[in-house]
C-alpha positions as CSV (number, residue, x, y, z in Angstrom):
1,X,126.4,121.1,98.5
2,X,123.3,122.0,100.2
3,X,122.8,121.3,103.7
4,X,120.3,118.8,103.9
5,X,123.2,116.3,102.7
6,X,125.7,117.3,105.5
7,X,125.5,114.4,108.2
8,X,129.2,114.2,109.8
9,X,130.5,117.7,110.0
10,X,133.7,116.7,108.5
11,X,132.2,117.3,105.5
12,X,133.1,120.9,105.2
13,X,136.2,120.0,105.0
14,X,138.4,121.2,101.8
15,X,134.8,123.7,101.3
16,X,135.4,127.1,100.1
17,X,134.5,130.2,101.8
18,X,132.1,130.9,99.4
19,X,130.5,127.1,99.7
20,X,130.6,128.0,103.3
21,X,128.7,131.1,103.2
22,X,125.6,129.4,101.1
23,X,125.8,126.6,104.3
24,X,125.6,129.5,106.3
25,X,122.5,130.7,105.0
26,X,121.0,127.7,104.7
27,X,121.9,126.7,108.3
28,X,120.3,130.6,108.9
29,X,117.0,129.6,107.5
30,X,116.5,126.2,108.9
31,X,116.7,127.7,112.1
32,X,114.5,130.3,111.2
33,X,111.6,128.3,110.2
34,X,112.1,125.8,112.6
35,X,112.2,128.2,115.7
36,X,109.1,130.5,114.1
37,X,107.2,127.0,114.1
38,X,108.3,125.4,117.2
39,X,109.3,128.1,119.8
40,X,112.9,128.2,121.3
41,X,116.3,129.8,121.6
42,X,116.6,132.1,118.3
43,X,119.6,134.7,118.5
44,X,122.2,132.7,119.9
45,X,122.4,130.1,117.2
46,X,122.0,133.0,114.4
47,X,125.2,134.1,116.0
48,X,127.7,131.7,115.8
49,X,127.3,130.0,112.1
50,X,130.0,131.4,110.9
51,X,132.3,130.7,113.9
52,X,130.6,126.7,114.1
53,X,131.5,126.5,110.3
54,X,134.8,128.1,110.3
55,X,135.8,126.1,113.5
56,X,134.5,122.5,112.0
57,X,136.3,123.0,108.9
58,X,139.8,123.2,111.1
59,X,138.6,119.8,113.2
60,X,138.7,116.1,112.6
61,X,135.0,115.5,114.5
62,X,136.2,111.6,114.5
63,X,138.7,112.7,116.6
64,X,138.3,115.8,117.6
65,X,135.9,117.0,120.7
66,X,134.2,120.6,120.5
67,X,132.4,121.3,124.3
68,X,129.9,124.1,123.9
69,X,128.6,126.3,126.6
70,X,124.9,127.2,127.4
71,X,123.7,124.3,124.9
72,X,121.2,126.8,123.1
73,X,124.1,128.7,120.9
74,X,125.0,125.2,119.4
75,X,121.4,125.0,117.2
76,X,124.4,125.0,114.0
77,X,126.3,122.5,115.5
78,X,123.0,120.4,115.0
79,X,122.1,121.0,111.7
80,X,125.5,120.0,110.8
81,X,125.7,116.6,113.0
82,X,123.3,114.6,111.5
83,X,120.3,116.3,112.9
84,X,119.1,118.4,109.8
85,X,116.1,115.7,109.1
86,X,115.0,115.8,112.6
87,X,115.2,119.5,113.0
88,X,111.7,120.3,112.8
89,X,110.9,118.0,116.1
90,X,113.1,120.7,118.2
91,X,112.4,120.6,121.4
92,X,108.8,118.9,120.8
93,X,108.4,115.1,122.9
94,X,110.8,112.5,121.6
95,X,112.2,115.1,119.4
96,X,115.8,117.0,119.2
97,X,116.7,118.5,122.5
98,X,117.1,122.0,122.9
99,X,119.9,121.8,124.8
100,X,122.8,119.2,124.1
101,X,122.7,115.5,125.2
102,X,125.4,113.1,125.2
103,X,122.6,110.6,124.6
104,X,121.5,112.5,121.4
105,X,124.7,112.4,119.4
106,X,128.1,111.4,119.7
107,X,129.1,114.7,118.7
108,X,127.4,116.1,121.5
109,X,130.6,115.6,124.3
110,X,129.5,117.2,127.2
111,X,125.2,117.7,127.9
112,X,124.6,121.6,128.4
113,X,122.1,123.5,129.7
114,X,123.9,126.1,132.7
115,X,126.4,128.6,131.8
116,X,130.2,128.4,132.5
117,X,130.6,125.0,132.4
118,X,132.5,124.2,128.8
119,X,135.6,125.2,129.9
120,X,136.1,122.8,133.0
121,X,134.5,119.9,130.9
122,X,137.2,120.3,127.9
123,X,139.9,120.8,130.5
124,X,139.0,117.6,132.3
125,X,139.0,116.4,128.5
126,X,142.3,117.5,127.7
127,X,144.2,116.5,130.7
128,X,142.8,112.7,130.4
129,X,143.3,112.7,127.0
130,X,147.3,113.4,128.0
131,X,147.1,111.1,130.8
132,X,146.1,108.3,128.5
133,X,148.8,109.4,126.2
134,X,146.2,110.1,123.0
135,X,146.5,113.3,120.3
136,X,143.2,114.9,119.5
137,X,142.1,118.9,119.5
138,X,140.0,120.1,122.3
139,X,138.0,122.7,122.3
140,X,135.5,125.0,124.4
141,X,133.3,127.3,122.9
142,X,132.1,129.5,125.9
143,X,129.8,132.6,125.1
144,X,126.1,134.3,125.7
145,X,127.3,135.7,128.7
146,X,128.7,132.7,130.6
147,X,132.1,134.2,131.1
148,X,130.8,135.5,133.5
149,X,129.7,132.9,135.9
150,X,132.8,131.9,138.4
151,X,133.1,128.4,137.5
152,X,134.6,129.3,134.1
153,X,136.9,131.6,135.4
154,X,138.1,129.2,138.1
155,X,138.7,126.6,135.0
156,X,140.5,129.3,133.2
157,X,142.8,130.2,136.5
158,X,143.8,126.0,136.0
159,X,144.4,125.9,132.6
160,X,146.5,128.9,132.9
161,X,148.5,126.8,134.9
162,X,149.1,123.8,132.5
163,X,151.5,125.7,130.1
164,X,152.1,122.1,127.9
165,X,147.9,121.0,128.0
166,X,147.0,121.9,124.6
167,X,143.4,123.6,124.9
168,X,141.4,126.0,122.8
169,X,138.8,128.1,124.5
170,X,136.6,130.0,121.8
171,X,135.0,132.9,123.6
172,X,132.1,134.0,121.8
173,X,131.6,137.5,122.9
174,X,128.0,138.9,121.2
175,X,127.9,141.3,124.5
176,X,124.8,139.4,125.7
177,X,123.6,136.9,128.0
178,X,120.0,136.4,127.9
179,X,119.8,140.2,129.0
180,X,122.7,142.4,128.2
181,X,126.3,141.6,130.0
182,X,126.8,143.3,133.4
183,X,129.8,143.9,135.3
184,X,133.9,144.5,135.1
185,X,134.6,141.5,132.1
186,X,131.9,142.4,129.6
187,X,132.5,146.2,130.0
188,X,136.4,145.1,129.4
189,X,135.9,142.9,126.4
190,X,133.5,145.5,125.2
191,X,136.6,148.0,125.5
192,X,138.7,146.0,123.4
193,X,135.8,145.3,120.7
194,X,135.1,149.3,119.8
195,X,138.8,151.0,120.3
196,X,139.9,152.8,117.9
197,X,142.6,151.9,117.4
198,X,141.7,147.8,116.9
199,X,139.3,149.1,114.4
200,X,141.8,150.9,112.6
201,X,144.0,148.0,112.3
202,X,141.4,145.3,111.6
203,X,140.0,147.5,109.0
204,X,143.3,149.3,107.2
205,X,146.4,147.1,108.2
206,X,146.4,144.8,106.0
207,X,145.5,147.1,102.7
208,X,148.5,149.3,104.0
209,X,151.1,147.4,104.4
210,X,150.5,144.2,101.9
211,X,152.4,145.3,99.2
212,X,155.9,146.0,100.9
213,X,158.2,143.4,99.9
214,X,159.8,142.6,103.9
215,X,156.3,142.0,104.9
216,X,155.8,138.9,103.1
217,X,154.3,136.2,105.0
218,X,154.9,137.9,108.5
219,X,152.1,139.4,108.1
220,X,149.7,138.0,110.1
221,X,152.0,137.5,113.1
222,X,152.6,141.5,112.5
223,X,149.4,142.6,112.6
224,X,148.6,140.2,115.6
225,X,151.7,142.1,117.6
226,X,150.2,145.3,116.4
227,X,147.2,144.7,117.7
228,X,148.4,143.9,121.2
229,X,150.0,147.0,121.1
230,X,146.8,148.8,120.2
231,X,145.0,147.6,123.4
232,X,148.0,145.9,125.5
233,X,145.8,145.3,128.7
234,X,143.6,142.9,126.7
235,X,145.5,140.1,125.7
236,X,148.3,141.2,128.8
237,X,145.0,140.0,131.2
238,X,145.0,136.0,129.6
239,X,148.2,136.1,129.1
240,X,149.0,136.7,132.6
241,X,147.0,134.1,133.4
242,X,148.8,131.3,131.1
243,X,146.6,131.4,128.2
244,X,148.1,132.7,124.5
245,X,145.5,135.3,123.3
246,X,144.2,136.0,119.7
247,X,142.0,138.2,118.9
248,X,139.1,139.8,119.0
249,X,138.1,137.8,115.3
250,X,135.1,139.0,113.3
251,X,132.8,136.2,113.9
252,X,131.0,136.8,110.6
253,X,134.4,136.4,108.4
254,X,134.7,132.9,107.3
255,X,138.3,133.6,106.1
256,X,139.6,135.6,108.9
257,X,138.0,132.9,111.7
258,X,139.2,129.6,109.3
259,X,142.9,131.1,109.4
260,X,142.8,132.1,113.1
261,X,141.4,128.9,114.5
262,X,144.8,127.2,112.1
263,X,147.2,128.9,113.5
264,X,145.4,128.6,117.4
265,X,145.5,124.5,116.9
266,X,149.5,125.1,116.0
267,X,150.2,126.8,119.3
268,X,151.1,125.2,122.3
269,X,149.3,124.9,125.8
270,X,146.0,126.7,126.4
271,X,144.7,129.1,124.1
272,X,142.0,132.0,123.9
273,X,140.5,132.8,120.6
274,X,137.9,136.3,121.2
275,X,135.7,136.3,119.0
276,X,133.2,138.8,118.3
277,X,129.6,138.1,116.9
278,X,126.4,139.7,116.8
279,X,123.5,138.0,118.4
280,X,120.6,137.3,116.4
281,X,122.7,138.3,113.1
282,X,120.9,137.4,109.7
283,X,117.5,137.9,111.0
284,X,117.3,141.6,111.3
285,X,114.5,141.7,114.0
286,X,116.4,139.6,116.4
287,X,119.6,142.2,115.4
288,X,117.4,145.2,116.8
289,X,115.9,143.4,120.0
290,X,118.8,140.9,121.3
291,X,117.1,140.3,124.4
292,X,113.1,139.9,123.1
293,X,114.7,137.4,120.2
294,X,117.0,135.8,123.2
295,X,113.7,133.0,122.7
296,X,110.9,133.0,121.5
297,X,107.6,131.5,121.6
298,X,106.1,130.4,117.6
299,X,106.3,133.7,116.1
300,X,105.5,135.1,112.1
301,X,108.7,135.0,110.7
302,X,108.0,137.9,108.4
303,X,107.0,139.9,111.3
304,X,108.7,139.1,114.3
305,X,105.5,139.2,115.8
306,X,104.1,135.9,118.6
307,X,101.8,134.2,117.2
308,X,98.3,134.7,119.3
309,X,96.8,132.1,121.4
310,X,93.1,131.2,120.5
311,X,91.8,132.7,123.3
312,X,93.3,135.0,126.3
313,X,94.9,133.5,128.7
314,X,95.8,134.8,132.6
315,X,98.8,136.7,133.5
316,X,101.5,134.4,134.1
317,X,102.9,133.7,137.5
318,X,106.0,135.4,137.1
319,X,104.4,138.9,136.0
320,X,101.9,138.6,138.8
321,X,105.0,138.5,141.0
322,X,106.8,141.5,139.5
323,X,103.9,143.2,139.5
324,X,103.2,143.1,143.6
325,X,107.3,143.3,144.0
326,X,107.4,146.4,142.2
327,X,104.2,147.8,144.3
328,X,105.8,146.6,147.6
329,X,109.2,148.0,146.8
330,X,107.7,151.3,145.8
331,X,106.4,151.1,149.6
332,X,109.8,150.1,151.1
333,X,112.8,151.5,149.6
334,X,114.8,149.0,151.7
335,X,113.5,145.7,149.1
336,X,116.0,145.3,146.8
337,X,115.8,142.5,143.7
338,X,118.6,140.4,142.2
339,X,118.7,138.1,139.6
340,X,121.5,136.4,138.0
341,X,121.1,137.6,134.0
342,X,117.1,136.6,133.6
343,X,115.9,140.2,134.3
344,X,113.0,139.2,131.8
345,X,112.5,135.8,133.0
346,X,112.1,136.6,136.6
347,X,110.4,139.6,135.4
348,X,112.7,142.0,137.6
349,X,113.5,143.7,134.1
350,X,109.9,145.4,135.5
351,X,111.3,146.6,138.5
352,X,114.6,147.6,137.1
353,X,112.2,149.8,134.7
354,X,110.6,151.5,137.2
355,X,113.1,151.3,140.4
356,X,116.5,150.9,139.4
357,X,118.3,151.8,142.6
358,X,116.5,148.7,143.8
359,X,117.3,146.2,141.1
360,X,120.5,144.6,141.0
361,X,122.0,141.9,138.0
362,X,124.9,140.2,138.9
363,X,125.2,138.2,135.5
364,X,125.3,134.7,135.4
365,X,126.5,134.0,139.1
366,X,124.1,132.5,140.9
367,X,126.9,131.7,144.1
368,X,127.5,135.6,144.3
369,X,123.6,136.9,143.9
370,X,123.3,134.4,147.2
371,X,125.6,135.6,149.2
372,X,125.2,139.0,147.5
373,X,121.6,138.9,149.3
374,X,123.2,138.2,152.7
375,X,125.4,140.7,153.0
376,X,122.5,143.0,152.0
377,X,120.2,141.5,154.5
378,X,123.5,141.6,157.2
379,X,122.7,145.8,157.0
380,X,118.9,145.6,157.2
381,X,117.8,145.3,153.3
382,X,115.2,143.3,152.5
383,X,117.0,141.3,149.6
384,X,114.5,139.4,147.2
385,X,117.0,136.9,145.2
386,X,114.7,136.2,142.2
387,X,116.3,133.4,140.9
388,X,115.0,129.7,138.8
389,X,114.7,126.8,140.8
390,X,117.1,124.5,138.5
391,X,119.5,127.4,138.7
392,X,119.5,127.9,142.1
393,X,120.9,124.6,143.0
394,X,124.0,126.0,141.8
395,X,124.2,128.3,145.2
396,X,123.5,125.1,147.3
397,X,126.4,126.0,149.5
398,X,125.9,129.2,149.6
399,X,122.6,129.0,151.1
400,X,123.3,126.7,153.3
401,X,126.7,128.7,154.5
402,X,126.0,131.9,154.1
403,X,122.1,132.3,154.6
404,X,120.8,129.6,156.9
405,X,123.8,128.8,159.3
406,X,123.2,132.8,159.8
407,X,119.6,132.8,159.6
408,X,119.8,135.7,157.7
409,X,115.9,137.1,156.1
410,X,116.7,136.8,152.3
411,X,113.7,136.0,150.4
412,X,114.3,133.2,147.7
413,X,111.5,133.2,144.8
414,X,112.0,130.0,142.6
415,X,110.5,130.8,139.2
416,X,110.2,127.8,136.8
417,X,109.8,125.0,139.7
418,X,108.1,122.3,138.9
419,X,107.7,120.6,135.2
420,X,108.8,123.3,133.0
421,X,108.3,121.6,129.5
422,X,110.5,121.8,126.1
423,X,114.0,122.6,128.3
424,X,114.4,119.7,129.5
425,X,116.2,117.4,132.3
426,X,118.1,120.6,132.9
427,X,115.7,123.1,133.5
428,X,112.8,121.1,135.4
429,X,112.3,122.6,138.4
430,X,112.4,119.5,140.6
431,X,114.1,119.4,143.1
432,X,114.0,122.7,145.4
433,X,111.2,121.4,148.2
434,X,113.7,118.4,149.0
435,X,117.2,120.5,148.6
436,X,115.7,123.4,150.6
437,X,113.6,121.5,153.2
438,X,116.4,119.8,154.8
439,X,118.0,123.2,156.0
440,X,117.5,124.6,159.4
441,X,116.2,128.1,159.3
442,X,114.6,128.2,156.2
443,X,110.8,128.3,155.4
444,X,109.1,126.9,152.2
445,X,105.7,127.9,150.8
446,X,104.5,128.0,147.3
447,X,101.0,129.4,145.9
448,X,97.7,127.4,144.9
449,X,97.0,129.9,142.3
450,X,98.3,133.8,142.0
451,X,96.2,135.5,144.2
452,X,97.5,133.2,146.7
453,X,100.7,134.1,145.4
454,X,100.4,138.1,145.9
455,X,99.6,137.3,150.0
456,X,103.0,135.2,149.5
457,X,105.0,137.8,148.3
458,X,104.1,140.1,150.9
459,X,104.8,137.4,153.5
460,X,108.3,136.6,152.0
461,X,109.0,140.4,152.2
462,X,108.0,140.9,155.6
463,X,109.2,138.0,157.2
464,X,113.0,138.5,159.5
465,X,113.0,135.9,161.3
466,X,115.2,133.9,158.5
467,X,115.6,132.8,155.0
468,X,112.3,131.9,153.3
469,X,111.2,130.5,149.9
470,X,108.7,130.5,147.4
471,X,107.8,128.4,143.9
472,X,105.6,129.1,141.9
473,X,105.5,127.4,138.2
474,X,106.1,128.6,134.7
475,X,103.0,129.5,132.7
476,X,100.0,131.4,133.8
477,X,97.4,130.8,136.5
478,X,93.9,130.2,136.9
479,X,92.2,133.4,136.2
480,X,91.4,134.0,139.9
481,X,90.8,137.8,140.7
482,X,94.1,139.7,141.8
483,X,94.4,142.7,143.9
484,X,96.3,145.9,143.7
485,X,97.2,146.6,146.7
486,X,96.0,145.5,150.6
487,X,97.4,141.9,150.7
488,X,97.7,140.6,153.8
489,X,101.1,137.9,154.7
490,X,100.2,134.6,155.5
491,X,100.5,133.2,158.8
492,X,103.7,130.9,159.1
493,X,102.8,127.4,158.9
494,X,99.3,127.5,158.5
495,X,97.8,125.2,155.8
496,X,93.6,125.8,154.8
497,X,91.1,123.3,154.2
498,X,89.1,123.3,151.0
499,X,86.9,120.6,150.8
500,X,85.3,118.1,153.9
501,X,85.1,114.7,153.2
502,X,85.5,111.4,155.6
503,X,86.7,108.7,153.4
504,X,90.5,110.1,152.2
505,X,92.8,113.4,152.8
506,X,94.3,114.8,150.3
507,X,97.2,117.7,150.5
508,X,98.0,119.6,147.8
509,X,100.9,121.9,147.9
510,X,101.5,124.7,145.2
511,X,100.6,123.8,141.9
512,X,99.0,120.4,142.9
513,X,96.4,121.9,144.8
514,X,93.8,122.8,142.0
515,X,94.5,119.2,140.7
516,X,93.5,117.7,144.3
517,X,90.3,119.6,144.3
518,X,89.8,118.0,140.2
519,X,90.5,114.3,142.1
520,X,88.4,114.7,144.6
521,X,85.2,115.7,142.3
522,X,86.3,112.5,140.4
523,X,86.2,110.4,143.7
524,X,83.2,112.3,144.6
525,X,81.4,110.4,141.4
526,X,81.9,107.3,143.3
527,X,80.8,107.4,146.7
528,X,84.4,108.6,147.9
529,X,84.3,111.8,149.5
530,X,87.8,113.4,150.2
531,X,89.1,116.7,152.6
532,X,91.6,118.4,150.5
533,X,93.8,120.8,152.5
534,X,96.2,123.1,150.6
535,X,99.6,122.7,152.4
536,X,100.8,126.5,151.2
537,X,104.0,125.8,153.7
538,X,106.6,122.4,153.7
539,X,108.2,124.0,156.1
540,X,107.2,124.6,158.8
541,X,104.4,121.7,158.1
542,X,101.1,122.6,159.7
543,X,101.0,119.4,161.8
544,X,98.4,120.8,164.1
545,X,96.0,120.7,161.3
546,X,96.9,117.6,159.2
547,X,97.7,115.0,162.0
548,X,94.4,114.5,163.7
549,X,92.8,114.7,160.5
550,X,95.4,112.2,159.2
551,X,94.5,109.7,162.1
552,X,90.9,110.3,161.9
553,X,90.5,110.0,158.4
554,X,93.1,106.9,158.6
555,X,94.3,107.3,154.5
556,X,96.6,110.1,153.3
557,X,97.7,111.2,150.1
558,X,100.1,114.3,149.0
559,X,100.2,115.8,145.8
560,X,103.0,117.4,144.7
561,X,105.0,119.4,141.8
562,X,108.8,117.7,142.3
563,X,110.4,115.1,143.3
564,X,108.7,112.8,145.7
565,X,112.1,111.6,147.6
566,X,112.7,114.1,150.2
567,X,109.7,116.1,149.2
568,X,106.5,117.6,150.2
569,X,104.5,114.2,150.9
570,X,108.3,112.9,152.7
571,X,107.5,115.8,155.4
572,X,104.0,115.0,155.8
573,X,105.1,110.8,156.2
574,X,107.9,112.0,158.7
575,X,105.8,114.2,160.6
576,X,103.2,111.4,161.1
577,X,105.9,109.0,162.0
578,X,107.5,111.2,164.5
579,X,103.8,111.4,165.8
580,X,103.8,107.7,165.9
581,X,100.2,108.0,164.0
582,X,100.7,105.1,162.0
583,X,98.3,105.3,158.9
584,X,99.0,104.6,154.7
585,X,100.7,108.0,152.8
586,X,100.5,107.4,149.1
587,X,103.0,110.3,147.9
588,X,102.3,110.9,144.4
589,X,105.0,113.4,142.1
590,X,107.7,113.2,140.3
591,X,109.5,109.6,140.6
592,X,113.3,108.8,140.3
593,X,113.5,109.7,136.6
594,X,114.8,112.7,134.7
595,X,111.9,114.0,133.0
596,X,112.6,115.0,129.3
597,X,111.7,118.1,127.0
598,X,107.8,118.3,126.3
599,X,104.9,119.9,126.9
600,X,104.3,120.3,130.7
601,X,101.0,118.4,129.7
602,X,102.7,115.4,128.0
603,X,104.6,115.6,130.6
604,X,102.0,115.5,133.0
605,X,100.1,112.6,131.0
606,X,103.3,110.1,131.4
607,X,104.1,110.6,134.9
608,X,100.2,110.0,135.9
609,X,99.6,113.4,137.1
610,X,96.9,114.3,135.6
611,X,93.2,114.8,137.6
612,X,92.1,111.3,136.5
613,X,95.5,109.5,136.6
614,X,95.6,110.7,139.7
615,X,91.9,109.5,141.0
616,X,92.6,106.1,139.9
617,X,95.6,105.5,141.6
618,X,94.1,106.4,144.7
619,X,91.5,104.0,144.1
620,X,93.5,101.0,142.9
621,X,95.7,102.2,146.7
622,X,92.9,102.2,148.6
623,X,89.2,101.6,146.8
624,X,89.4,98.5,145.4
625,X,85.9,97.0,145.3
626,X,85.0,101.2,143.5
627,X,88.2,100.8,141.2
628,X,86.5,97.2,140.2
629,X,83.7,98.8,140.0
630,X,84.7,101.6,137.1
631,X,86.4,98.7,135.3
């Protein structure tokens, strides 16, 4: 059977091993040319073909529901659910998600783009499932690192205490999240994975002992018992919290992972099956450099190498913010950066090259880096929580509680805010100016450009009066000159005009503002001449400069990067009412809609955010007779 005719994964069933392994390597390549031509997530789904396969083949998928963790690892679970013809649209507009969807496929159960979050899902699953008095398997497959993140071992404490809720957690352990695994669990797992002993036993036991006669088909449960005695404190740890342990499986071995996931759906109550798997495994580049093959951008596939853009481009935001970090924290021992497992995203994995006393990785645990960062800042450090903006929303209390109601000075940088492109409704950065701008204390800026940025870095680290944030975008900026050293803070508050003009203002804030300037040259072209401020702060709003200009100019319009309820133009339309200057705001961003995986330019062209879009809205608002004119 090849592949391409697999379109309900229950077709693996009565397969043999060997039949299995050539759908393996299929499954290996298709994902290999796909993700060389398309860009996205590469080693997780190279890891967990055999454990996909080897699980399927024990399910009834009619029946059945299998929830999978950070949605990138389950690229196999794809090409075996009726997605194989589609899969060269990955993550391209109107194509196959890279993430999962419920929308996408009934097989997808639960949509996935965080970490630690399968676990709760299936339990929720399982325990309706009972309620309703049904019999199907559930499953979570947990893994890349997300055991790490609180919520899934909060699930696991509940589970543990439902001794007759049949569920199966699959823990994927390849060691890695995006970076490598940090903290007390992965070093533990990783203990288990390389003793000696367990290697001994997984490698000799059963060649030893097969042939004595009183073995006989007690084998298996032998060796398991033998294996707990190897490492006692391994399986004792889930165990003691309610779960039945097995493992750790070789994630690779068809055989060994079909037989243990059989005798796992047999058992009663909630179930752990450790499996171990190598990231990246089948393409040997990815094996060597986990973290560089975590993703990837189109690359040769006989290379490794990124395929080069057509002409350079300028450094992107977030190594223009590593790079004045790491020159400010040189200066000031006292700054101290924290990311939650996207050292290389964030670009701290700079600053944890070249200052490691001043770099801290909590894994993925956004809730602790927070309050991590506050307890820092409690004895004078200057904590820089480098963090993604659709990530940070899970720390919403924590800010709130632990940071703002204190007003402690921890500096939030939001990397990836705004329309990040082929990720997805989960990973657009939406949403941070509204979520943050409603909480005392704290102070929002982002950057017109990354120059702008630098001067905002140095005013994030500097400022002690309270919490304050920046965003900045994904992708690189403008090409604007940068400097090395010498930046001076901004002023709190204070916005800038850019261009004079009688007849409209425009504010831009962050991303927005090179766009304004674009729309007013377009208005320019027809007798409409705008002032465009940049806004560089939603909170504090610089009301001193925008409200008489607001009520001289008598027609307003804001420009932002996220969502327009409760965003940057709300603040400007609230300030104005507060003022009781009673003139038209035309707020222009992103509407009420989840935007979906494309380009950030596709994007763009469908939410009418582009330069033009953007000048003819304006004039069908509040030009008419020009707008007419044009037509």
């Amino acid at each position: 059977m090849h592949l391409s005719e697999i379109t309900h994964p229950n077709q693996l069933h009565g397969l043999s091993v060997r039949q299995l392994q050539q759908i393996a390597r299929q499954i290996r390549d298709k994902h290999l040319q796909t993700v060389a031509a398309t860009g996205g997530h590469l080693g997780p789904g190279l890891g967990v073909v055999e454990l996909t396969l080897g699980l399927y083949q024990t399910l009834d998928l009619d029946r059945d529901k299998v929830i999978w963790d950070v949605g990138h690892q389950a690229y196999p679970h794809k090409l075996i659910t009726g997605r194989y013809s589609d899969f060269h649209t990955l993550r391209q507009k109107d194509g196959v998600a890279g993430y999962l969807k419920r929308c996408e496929s009934k097989f997808d159960h639960f949509g996935a783009g965080h970490a630690s979050t399968s676990i709760s899902a299936a339990l929720g699953m399982a325990m309706a499932r009972d309620m309703q008095g049904e019999k199907f398997k559930v499953v979570a497959v947990i893994g890349d690192g997300a055991l790490t993140g609180g919520m899934a071992l909060e699930a696991i404490n509940h589970a543990g205490h439902l001794p007759k809720t049949n569920l199966l957690v699959v823990l994927n352990d390849n060691e890695m999240s995006i970076s490598p695994n940090v903290g007390a669990i992965p070093r533990y797992l990783n203990k288990m994975r390389l003793s000696p002993p367990m290697q001994f036993i997984t490698d000799n036991f059963e060649e030893q002992f097969k042939h004595i006669p009183f073995v006989g088909d007690e084998l298996g449960r032998i060796k398991e018992g033998m294996k707990r005695l190897a490492v006692p404190k391994v399986g004792a740890v889930f165990e003691e919290l309610g779960f039945t342990y097995m493992g750790p499986v070789d994630g690779h071995n068809l055989e060994e992972l079909i037989a243990t996931f059989q005798q796992a759906h047999q058992i009663t109550g909630p179930v752990l099956v450790h499996v171990a798997t190598v990231k990246g495994k089948g393409y040997e580049i990815a094996e060597k450099d986990q973290v560089g093959y975590h993703a990837q951008n189109p690359f040769n596939l006989a290379t490794g190498k990124a395929i080069p853009s057509s002409k350079p481009k300028p450094p992107a935001y977030a190594k223009v913010f590593s790079h004045t970090l790491v020159k400010l924290a040189e200066q000031n021992p006292k700054i101290v950066g924290i990311t939650a497992a996207m050292a290389t995203g964030t670009g701290l994995d700079k600053l944890q090259a070249k200052l490691p006393n001043q770099y801290i990785d909590v894994g993925i645990a956004e809730q602790h880096a927070v309050t991590l960062a506050a307890g820092l800042a409690c004895e004078g450090m200057r904590p820089v929580a480098a963090i993604y903006s659709t990530f940070l929303q899970r720390a919403y209390d924590q800010i709130i509680h632990d940071v703002c109601i204190q007003n402690l000075p921890v500096f939030f940088c939001l990397d990836r805010a705004g329309i990040v492109g082929a990720d997805g409704p989960t990973h657009q950065g939406m949403y941070d100016i509204s979520y943050l701008r409603c909480i005392p204390n704290m102070v929002l800026m982002a950057p017109k450009d990354e120059a702008e940025l630098q001067r905002m870095v140095v005013t994030g680290v500097e400022y002690t009066d309270g919490p304050i944030a920046m965003r900045f975008p994904r992708g690189n900026g403008y090409g604007v000159p940068l400097m090395e050293e010498g930046w001076e803070p901004l002023e709190i508050g204070k916005a800038e005009i850019l261009r004079n003009g009688d007849d409209l203002l425009i504010i831009g804030y962050g991303t927005m503002v090179y766009p304004a300037m674009q729309t007013a040259e377009i208005l320019s072209e027809h007798g409409i001449e705008a002032t465009v401020i940049n806004g560089r702060f939603a909170k504090p709003l610089d009301t001193e400069l925008i409200l008489p200009l607001a009520e001289k100019i008598g027609r307003v319009v804001t420009l932002e990067e996220g969502c327009v309820i409760g965003g940057f133009g709300s603040a400007v339309a609230e300030a104005l009412l507060d003022a009781d200057i009673v003139v038209p705001v035309k707020r222009i961003g992103i509407p009420d809609e989840l935007v979906d995986h494309a380009t950030p330019e596709e994007s763009k062209v469908e939410l009418g955010l582009t330069s033009q879009q953007i000048a003819d809205r304006i004039m069908q608002a509040y030009f008419k007779k020009q707008a007419s004119a044009v037509v």
